[in-house]
C-alpha positions in Angstrom: 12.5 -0.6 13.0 13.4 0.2 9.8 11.1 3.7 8.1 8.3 2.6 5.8 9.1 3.8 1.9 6.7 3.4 -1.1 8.5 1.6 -3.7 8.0 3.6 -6.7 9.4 0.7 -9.2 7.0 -0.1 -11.6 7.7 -4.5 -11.5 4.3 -6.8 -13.1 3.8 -9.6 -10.1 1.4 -12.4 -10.4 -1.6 -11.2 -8.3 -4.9 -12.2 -7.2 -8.1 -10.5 -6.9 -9.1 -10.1 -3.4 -12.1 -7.9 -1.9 -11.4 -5.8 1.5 -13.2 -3.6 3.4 -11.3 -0.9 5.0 -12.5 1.8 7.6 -13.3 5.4 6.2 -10.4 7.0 8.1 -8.2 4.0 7.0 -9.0 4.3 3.3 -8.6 8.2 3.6 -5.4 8.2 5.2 -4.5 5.2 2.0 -6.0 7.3 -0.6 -3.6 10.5 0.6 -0.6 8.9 0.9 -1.2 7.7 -2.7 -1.9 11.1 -3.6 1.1 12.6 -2.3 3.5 9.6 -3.8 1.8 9.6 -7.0 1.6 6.0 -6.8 -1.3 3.9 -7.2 -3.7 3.1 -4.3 -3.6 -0.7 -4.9 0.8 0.1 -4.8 0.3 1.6 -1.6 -2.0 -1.2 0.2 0.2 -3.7 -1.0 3.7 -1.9 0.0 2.0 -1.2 3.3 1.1 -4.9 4.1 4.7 -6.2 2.8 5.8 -3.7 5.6 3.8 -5.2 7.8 3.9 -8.4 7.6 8.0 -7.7 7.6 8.2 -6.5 11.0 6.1 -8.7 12.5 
């Protein structure tokens, strides 16, 4: 399975609104990661669905 990487690239998609709830510990582990990429939170949810949803 191939490593997951943040894409850093800075492309405007289309997007839609959508409202989530997340566990604590997910959200914490999210909100690092975007920390220590310097990439936005909403970057890393996405990129880590895309992932996801890839390798299903």
């Amino acid at each position: 399975m191939a490593k997951f990487k943040i894409d850093k690239d800075k492309v405007k998609a289309k997007t839609i609104n959508r409202t989530i709830r997340l566990k604590e510990a997910t959200f914490n582990k999210l909100m690092k990661l975007s920390e220590e990429s310097g990439v936005s939170f909403n970057k890393v949810v996405q990129e880590c669905i895309e992932y996801s949803l890839s390798h299903m």
